[in-house]
GUGU-597799 format. One record per residue (C-alpha): x, y, z. Coordinates in steps of 0.02 Angstrom, whole numbers, padded with zeros to 5 digits, always signed. Example, Ala and Ser with C-alpha at 12.3 -4.5 7.8 and 13.67 -1.06 7.14 Angstrom:
+00615-00225+00390/+00684-00053+00357/
END
This chain:
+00835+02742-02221/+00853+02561-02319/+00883+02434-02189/+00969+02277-02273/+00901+02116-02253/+01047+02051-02120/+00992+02179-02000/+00818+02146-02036/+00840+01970-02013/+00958+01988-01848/+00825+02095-01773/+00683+01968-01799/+00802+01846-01742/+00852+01925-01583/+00637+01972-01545/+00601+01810-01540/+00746+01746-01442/+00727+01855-01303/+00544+01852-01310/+00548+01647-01295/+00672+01668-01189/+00573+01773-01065/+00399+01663-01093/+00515+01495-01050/+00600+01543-00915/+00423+01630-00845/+00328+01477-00854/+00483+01369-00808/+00499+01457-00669/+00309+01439-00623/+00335+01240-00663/+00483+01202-00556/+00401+01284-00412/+00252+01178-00446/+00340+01022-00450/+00456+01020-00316/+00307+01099-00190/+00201+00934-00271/+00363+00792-00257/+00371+00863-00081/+00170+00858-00058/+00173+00671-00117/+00329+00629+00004/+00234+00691+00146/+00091+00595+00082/+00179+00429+00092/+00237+00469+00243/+00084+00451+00318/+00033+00315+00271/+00206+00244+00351/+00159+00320+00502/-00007+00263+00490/+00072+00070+00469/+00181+00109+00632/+00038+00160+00727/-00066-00001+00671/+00058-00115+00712/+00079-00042+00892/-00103-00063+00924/-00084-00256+00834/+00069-00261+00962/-00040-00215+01117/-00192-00323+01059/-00077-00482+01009/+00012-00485+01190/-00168-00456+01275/-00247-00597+01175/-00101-00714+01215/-00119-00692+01389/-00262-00720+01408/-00247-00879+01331/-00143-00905+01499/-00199-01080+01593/-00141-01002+01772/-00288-00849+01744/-00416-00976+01704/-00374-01077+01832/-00375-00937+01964/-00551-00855+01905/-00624-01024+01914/-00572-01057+02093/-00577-00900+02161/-00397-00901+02197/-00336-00728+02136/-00220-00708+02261/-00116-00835+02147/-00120-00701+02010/-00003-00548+02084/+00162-00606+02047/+00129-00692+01853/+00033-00556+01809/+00146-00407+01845/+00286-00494+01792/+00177-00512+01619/+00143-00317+01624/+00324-00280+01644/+00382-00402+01500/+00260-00329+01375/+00283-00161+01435/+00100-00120+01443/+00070+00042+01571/-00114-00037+01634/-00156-00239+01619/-00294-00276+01740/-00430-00426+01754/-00617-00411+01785/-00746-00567+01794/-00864-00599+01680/-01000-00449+01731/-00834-00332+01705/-00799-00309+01891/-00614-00281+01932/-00534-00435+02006/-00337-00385+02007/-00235-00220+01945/-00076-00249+01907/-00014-00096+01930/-00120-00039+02068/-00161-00192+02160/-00262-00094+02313/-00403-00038+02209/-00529-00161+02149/-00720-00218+02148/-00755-00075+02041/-00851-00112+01868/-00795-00049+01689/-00954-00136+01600/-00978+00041+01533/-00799+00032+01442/-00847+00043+01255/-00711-00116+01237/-00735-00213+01380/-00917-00197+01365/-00888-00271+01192/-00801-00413+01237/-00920-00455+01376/-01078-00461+01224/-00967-00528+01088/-00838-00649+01163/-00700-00585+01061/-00549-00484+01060/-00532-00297+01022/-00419-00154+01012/-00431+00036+00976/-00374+00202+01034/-00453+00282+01189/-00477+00437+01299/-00454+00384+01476/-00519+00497+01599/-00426+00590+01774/-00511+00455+01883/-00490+00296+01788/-00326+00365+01789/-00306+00386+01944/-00374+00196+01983/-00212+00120+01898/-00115+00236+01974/-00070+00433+02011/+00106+00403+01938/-00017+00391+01770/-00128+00528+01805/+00018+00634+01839/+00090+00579+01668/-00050+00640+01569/-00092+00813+01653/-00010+00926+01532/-00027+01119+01542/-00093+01198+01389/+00023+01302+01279/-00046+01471+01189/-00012+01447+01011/-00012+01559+00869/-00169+01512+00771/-00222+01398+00904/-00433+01377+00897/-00481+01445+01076/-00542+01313+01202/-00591+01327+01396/-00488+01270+01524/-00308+01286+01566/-00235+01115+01577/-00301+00934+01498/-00299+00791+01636/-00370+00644+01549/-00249+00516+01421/-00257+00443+01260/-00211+00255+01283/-00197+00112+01147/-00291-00011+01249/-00355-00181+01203/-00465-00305+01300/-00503-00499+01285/-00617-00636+01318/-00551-00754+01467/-00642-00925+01415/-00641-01074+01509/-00625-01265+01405/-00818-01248+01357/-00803-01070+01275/-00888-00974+01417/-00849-00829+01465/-00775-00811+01652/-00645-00633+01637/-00619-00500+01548/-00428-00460+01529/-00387-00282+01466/-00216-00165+01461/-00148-00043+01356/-00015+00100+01339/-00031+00295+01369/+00030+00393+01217/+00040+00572+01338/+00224+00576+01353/+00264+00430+01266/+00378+00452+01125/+00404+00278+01073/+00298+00291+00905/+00328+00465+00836/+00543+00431+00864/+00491+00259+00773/+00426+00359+00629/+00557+00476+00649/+00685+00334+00616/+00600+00233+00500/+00512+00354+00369/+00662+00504+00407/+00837+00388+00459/+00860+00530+00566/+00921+00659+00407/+00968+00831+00459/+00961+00982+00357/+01055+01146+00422/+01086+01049+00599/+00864+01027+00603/+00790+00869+00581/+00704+00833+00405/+00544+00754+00469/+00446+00766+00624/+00273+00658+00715/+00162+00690+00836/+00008+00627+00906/-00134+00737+00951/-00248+00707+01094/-00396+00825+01006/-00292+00986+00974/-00166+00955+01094/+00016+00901+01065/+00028+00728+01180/+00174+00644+01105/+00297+00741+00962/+00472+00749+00907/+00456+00917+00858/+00568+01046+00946/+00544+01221+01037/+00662+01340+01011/+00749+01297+01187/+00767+01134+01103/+00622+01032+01224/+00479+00942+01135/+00333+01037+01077/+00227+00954+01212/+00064+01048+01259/+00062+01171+01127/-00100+01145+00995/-00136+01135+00801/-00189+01255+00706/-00366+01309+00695/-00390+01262+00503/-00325+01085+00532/-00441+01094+00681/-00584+01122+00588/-00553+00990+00431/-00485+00855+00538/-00554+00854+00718/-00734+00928+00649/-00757+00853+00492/-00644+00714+00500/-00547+00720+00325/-00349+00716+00311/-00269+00878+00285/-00108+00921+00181/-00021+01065+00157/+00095+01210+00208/+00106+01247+00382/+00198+01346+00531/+00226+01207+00649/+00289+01296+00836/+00436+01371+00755/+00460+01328+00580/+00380+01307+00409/+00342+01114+00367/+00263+01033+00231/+00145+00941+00316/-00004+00794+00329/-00137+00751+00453/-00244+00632+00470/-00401+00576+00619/-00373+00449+00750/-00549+00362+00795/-00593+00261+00942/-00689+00089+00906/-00863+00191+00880/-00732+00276+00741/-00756+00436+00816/-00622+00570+00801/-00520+00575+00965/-00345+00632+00909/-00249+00666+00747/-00093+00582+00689/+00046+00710+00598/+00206+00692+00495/+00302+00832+00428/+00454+00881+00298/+00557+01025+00347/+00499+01168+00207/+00664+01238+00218/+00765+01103+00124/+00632+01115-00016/+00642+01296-00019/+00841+01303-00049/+00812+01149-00192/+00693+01274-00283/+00808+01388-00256/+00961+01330-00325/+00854+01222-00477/+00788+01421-00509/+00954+01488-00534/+01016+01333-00631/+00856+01337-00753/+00902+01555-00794/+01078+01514-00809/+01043+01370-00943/+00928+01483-01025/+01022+01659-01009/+01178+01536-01082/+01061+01471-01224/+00988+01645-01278/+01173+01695-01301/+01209+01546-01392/+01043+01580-01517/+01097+01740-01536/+01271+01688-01597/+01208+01560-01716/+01076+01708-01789/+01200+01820-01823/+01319+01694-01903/+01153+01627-02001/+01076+01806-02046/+01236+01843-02166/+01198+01701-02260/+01016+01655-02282/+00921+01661-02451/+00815+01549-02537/+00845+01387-02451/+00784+01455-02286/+00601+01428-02342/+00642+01239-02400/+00703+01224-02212/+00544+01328-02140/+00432+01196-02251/+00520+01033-02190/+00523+01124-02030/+00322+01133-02030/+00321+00945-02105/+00426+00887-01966/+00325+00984-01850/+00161+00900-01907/+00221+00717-01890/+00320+00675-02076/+00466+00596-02001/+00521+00531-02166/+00528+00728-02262/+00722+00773-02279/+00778+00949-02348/+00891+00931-02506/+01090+01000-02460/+01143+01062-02639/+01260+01218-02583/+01435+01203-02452/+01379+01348-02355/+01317+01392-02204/+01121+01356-02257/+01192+01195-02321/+01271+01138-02159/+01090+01193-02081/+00997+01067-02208/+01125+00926-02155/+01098+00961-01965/+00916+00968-02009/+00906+00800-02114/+01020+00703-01932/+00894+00790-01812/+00760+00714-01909/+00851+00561-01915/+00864+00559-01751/+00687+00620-01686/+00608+00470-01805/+00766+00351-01721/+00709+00401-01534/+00517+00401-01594/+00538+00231-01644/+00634+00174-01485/+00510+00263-01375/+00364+00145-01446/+00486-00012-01410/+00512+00070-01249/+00328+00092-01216/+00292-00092-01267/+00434-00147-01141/+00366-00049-00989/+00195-00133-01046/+00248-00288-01034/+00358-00282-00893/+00222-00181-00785/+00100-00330-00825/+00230-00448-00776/+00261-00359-00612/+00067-00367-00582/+00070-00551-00612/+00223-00577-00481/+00121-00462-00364/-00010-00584-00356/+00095-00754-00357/+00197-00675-00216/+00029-00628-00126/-00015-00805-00138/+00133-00872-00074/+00146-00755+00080/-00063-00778+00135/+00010-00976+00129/+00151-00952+00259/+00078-00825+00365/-00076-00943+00457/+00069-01073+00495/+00199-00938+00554/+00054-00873+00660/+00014-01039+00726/+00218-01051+00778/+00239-00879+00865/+00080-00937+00977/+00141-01104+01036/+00322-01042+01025/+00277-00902+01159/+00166-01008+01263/+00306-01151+01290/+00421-01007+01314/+00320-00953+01454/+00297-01127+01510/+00486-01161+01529/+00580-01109+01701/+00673-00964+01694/+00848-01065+01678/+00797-01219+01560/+00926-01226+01425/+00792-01278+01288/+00743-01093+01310/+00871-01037+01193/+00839-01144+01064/+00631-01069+01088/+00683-00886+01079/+00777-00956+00901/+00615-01033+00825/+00524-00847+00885/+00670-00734+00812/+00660-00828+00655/+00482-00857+00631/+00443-00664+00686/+00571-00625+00513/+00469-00729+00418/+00309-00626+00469/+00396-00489+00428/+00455-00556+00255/+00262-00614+00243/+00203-00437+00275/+00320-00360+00150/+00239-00487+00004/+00086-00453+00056/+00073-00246+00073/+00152-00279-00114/+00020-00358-00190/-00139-00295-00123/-00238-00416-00210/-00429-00416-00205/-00553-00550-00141/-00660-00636-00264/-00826-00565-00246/-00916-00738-00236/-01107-00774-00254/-01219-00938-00293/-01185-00962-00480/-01234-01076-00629/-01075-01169-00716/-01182-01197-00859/-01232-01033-00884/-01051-00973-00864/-00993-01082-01024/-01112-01036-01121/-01070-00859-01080/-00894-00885-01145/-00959-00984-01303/-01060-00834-01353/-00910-00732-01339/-00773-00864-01429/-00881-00952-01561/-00897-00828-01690/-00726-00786-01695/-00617-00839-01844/-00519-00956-01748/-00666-01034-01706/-00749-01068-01879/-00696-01226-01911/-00695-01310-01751/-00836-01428-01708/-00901-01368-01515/-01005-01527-01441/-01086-01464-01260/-01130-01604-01121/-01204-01502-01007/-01286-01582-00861/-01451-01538-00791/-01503-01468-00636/-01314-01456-00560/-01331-01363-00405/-01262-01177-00393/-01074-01160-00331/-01018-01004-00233/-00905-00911-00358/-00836-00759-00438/-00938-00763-00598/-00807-00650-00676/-00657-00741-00607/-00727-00913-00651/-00776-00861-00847/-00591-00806-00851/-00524-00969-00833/-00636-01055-00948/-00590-00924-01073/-00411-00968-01073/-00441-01135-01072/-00561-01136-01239/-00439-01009-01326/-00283-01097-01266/-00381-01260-01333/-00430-01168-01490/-00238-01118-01527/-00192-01309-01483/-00287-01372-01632/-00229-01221-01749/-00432-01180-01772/-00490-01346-01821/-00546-01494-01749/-00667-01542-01599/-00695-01466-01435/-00809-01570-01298/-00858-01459-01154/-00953-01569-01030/-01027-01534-00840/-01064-01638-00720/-01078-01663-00511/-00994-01803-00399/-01117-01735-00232/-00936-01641-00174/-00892-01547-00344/-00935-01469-00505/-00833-01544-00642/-00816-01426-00793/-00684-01535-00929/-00638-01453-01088/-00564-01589-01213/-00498-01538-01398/-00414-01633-01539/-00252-01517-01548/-00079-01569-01528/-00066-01639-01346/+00057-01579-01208/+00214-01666-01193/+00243-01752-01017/+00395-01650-00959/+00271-01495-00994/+00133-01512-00896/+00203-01489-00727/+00262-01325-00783/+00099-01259-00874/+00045-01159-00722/+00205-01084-00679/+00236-00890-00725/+00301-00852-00884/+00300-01036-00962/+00224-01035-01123/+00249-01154-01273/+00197-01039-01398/+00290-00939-01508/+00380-00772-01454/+00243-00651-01460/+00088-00755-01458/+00081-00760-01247/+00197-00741-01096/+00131-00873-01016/+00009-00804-00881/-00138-00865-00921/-00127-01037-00837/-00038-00971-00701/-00175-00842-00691/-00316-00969-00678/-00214-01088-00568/-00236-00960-00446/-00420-00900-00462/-00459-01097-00447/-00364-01096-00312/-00449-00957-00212/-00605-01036-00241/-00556-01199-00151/-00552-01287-00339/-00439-01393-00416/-00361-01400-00616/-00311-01597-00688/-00258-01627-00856/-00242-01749-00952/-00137-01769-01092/-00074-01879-01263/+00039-01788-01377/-00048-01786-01570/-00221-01846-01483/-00246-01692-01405/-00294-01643-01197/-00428-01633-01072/-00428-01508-00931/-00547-01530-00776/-00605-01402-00674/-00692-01435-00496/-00755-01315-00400/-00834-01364-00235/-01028-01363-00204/-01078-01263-00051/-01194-01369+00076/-01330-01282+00158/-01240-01342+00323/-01080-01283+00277/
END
C-alpha cells in the first residue's frame, strides 16, 4: 500500500513528539525531585549554622555576665578579708538578674567559699572541674558545655537534680543503652579568675545554666530561623538539644501534643555524630513525623562529643511542593505535545524542498553561527517557518549578546560587593573594641548606682544603644569574613624587587627609566609578603599609567629606627589637590571608564592599615607624585 509523504511525515512527526515528550518529562520529573529535596537539604543546612550562632552567643552570654562579675570590687574585697558573710545578699541578687541556675565562688585552691543557690553546702573542692581547674593554672576566663553529674547536682540544689532526671523513652530505631533513666545535666557553664590589684589570683567565680528542661534556645531558634510558620496546623521547623542520645531540651511535639522530652535519636545519627563526631544531614522520622533534618556534635572544652545540636524542616511541605511542581511540569508538557502535534500536522501538508534549507540553518544555529539566516522566497506555510526561524535567531544572538553584558555586570558588581565586604569589616572591627569598652563601664556604674538614682535611666540608654551597635557591628562583621594577614619577618627590598621582575618587562614599562635606592641592611618587618607586594604593585602600575609609559620612576628604602620607608616617585601628571583625599576611598578612580573602578588604593589603604603602616603622598600637578609607605619595625622587646 503507497503511503504518501503527509502521512509519512505526520507519523515521524508524532514518534518523536511523544517519544521527547516521554524522555523530558522522565528526566524532568527525576530533576524536580532532585532539586527541591537539595533547596530543602541546603535550607536545613543554613539552619544550622543559625542555630549554631544562637547557641554561641548563649554560651558568650553566660561567660560575659561571669567575667563581669567577677570584675566586682565587693568579691575582692570580701575574699581578701575573709568576710564572706558580706557576699549572700549581692551575690544572689547577681544570680537572679543574670538568670544563671548555679553561680558559686571558690578561693584560689578551688575550694567552695559561697553557693548562691545553695548557701548550706560549702568547703568542698572542684579543682578537678576541667574549667575551674583551668582558670586556677591559666588565670583566665573560660566557657564551654558540660555534663554535670547527680551529686554536683545535688550540691546546688535538689530542685536541679530533680530538673535533670528524665525517664528514658523507647524509640523506634533508638541504639540500645543500659539503664532506665539519665540523672546527670548538661549545663553551659563558665568560670573566671577573681584577681586582686596585683593580678594574683585569690577566687575562682563559676555559674552556668542547665539545658535539661530548658527551652529557652531551641524556641529561640524556633523564632528566629522558623518565625513560627505553620504548615497544615504543624510547625515548619523544630530544635533540640541532645544530652548524648537523649532528647534534653526540644520543640518538637508528641502526638498528645507535649515535647518530645526523653525520647532518643536514631541509631545512624548515633553512630556518625556521637561516635565519630561528623554532622549528619538527611531524611529522617523524627517521634512522629518525617523531617528534613541536620545534626551536628556539641564538645566540652577537651572538644569531646557530649551532646548533639538538631534543626529540622517539616518533609511534608516539601513533599506537597514536589507534588504540585510534578503535576504542573506534565500538564505544560502534555499541553505542549498537543500543541507540536497541531503545528506537525498543519506543517506536514506543506513541506518540500525548503525544509532541508531550515534543517541546515537549523544544524548551523545549533553549532554556534548566530549570524546564518534561511532565505523566505515563498508566502506559505514553510515561508512563515523561515521568517520565525530568521527572529528566533535574531533573538537567541540578541539574548546571547545580553547574557555576556549580563555576565560582565554580575562580575563586576560581585567584585564590588567583595570590596564593600571588606571596607565594612574594617569599619565594624573599629567600633566594636570601643563599644565593648562602653557596655563594661556602662554595666559596672549601673551596678554602682542605688537602686532609685535617677541618672540610672539615662545608663540603661547608653547600654540599650551601645548593645544595637554591637549588634549592627556583628552583622558587618559575619558579612565580611575577612582573613588575617599571615605575617612573618620579611625583606622590603627583596619585596620590590619581586614586583620589578614582574612589571619591568612589560610594554608599559619600556620606556620608563626605573632608578632603585635601596638601602642596606634594613632590618626585617613583620608582614604579609603577599599582601605587602600587592600594594607596591598598584602603586608602580598606577605610577606607570600616571606617566602614560614614559618617564622616571625612583623607588628608594630606607629606616628612621621606628619604620621602613618604601617611596615610589614618577614623572607623570601629578594629582590635583581636591583629589588626593579621595584616592583611597571605594570606587574613586580618575581614569577613564573601563581602565579601573577604583579599588586598588582603597585596597592597599587597608592592607597598610592592618599592618600598623601608614600611606603619604605627595603631590604637584605636571611634576608628577611620591607615595610613602611605612611599615613598622618589630623590636625584639616588643
Amino acid at each position: 500500500m503507497k503511503i504518501s509523504l503527509r502521512l509519512k511525515l505526520l507519523f515521524y512527526f508524532i514518534s518523536v513528539i511523544i517519544l521527547t515528550g516521554i524522555v523530558s518529562t522522565t528526566v524532568g520529573v527525576h530533576l524536580i525531585g532532585d532539586r527541591i529535596v537539595k533547596q530543602a537539604q541546603n535550607k536545613v543546612e543554613l539552619d544550622l549554622n543559625s542555630a549554631r550562632e544562637i547557641y554561641k552567643d548563649k554560651i558568650k552570654e553566660v561567660r560575659t555576665s561571669i567575667r563581669l562579675t567577677a570584675l566586682r570590687f565587693f568579691l575582692k574585697d570580701a575574699i581578701l578579708k575573709n568576710n564572706i558573710g558580706n557576699l549572700e545578699t549581692e551575690i544572689r541578687k547577681i544570680r537572679k538578674r543574670e538568670s544563671l541556675d548555679i553561680l558559686v565562688l571558690t578561693d584560689s585552691n578551688g575550694k567552695v567559699i559561697f553557693r548562691a543557690r545553695n548557701p548550706a553546702v560549702y568547703g568542698d573542692y572542684q579543682v578537678d572541674d576541667e574549667l575551674i581547674g583551668r582558670v586556677i593554672y591559666m588565670k583566665e576566663i573560660v566557657a564551654s558545655t558540660v555534663i554535670i553529674t547527680r551529686d554536683e547536682l545535688v550540691k546546688e540544689g535538689e530542685d536541679l537534680a530533680l530538673q535533670v532526671r528524665m525517664k528514658l523513652i523507647s524509640t523506634p530505631k533508638a541504639k540500645p543503652r543500659p539503664g532506665k533513666e539519665e540523672t546527670s545535666g548538661m549545663m553551659i557553664k563558665a568560670a573566671a579568675p577573681v584577681l586582686d590589684k596585683k593580678g594574683n589570683l585569690i577566687g575562682v567565680l563559676y555559674g552556668g545554666n542547665l539545658l535539661n528542661r530548658n527551652y529557652e534556645i531551641v524556641d529561640k531558634i524556633k523564632d528566629i530561623v522558623y518565625r513560627g510558620e505553620t504548615y497544615k496546623e504543624k510547625d515548619i521547623g523544630t530544635a533540640t538539644i541532645f544530652q548524648g542520645d537523649l532528647r534534653i531540651s526540644t520543640n518538637v511535639k508528641t502526638v498528645g501534643g507535649t515535647r518530645a522530652i526523653g525520647t532518643r535519636v536514631s541509631k545512624e545519627v548515633n553512630n556518625k555524630v556521637l561516635i565519630k563526631g561528623e554532622p549528619w544531614i538527611g531524611r529522617a522520622f523524627v517521634v512522629n513525623n518525617w523531617y528534613i533534618t541536620a545534626y551536628e556534635p556539641i564538645r566540652n572544652i577537651k572538644n569531646k562529643v557530649i551532646g548533639i545540636l538538631y534543626v529540622g524542616i517539616l518533609e511534608e511541605k516539601f513533599v506537597d511542593m514536589r507534588r504540585r511542581t510534578l503535576l504542573t511540569f506534565l500538564m505544560i508538557t502534555f499541553a505542549g505535545i498537543l500543541v507540536a502535534f497541531a503545528i506537525s500536522n498543519i506543517l506536514s501538508n506543506s513541506i518540500t524542498r525548503p525544509i532541508r534549507s531550515l534543517v541546515s540553518a537549523s544544524d548551523k544555529l545549533a553549532k554556534g553561527y548566530l549570524s546564518h539566516r534561511v532565505e523566505c522566497r515563498t508566502g506559505d506555510a514553510i515561508g512563515e517557518l523561515a521568517r520565525a526561524f530568521n527572529c528566533m535567531a535574531d533573538s537567541i544572538k540578541e539574548r546571547d549578546e545580553q547574557l555576556k553584558e549580563y555576565v560582565k555586570q554580575e562580575i563586576m558588581k560581585s567584585e564590588r560587593l567583595a570590596m564593600i565586604g571588606q571596607l565594612a569589616a574594617g569599619v565594624a572591627h573599629e567600633i566594636n573594641n570601643p563599644l565593648g569598652s562602653i557596655l563594661i563601664y556602662s554595666h559596672l556604674l549601673l551596678e554602682d548606682l542605688e537602686e532609685n538614682d535617677p541618672r540610672g535611666e539615662n545608663l540603661k540608654k547608653i547600654v540599650n544603644q551601645a548593645t544595637r551597635c554591637k549588634v549592627i557591628v556583628k552583622g558587618l562583621l559575619d558579612f565580611a569574613h575577612q582573613s588575617e594577614p599571615e605575617m612573618k619577618p620579611s625583606d622590603v627590598n627583596r619585596i620590590v624587587n619581586e614586583v620589578l621582575s614582574l612589571v619591568e618587562r612589560q610594554a608599559v614599562f619600556h620606556n620608563i627609566k626605573i632608578i632603585k635606592k635601596l638601602s642596606i641592611n634594613l632590618p626585617f618587618v613583620m608582614v604579609d609578603e603577599t599582601q605587602i607586594q600587592q600594594v607596591f604593585m598598584n602603586i608602580v602600575l598606577n605610577a606607570a599609567e600616571a606617566m602614560e609609559g614614559q618617564g622616571e620612576l625612583i623607588i628608594e628604602t630606607s629606616s628612621d629606627g621606628k619604620f621602613i620607608n618604601a617611596k615610589f616617585t614618577d614623572t607623570g601628571c601629578g594629582i590635583p589637590e581636591q583629589n588626593i583625599k579621595k584616592l583611597f576611598e571605594p570606587f574613586f578612580s580618575t581614569k577613564t571608564k573601563g581602565h579601573g573602578i577604583g579599588l586598588g588604593l582603597a585596597i592597599s589603604y587597608g592592607i597598610i592599615k592592618k599592618h600598623n603602616g601608614r600611606i603619604n603622598i605627595d603631590s604637584e600637578v605636571g611634576k608628577g607624585s611620591t607615595f610613602t609607605i611605612q611599615l613598622p619595625i618589630q623590636r625584639k622587646d616588643d
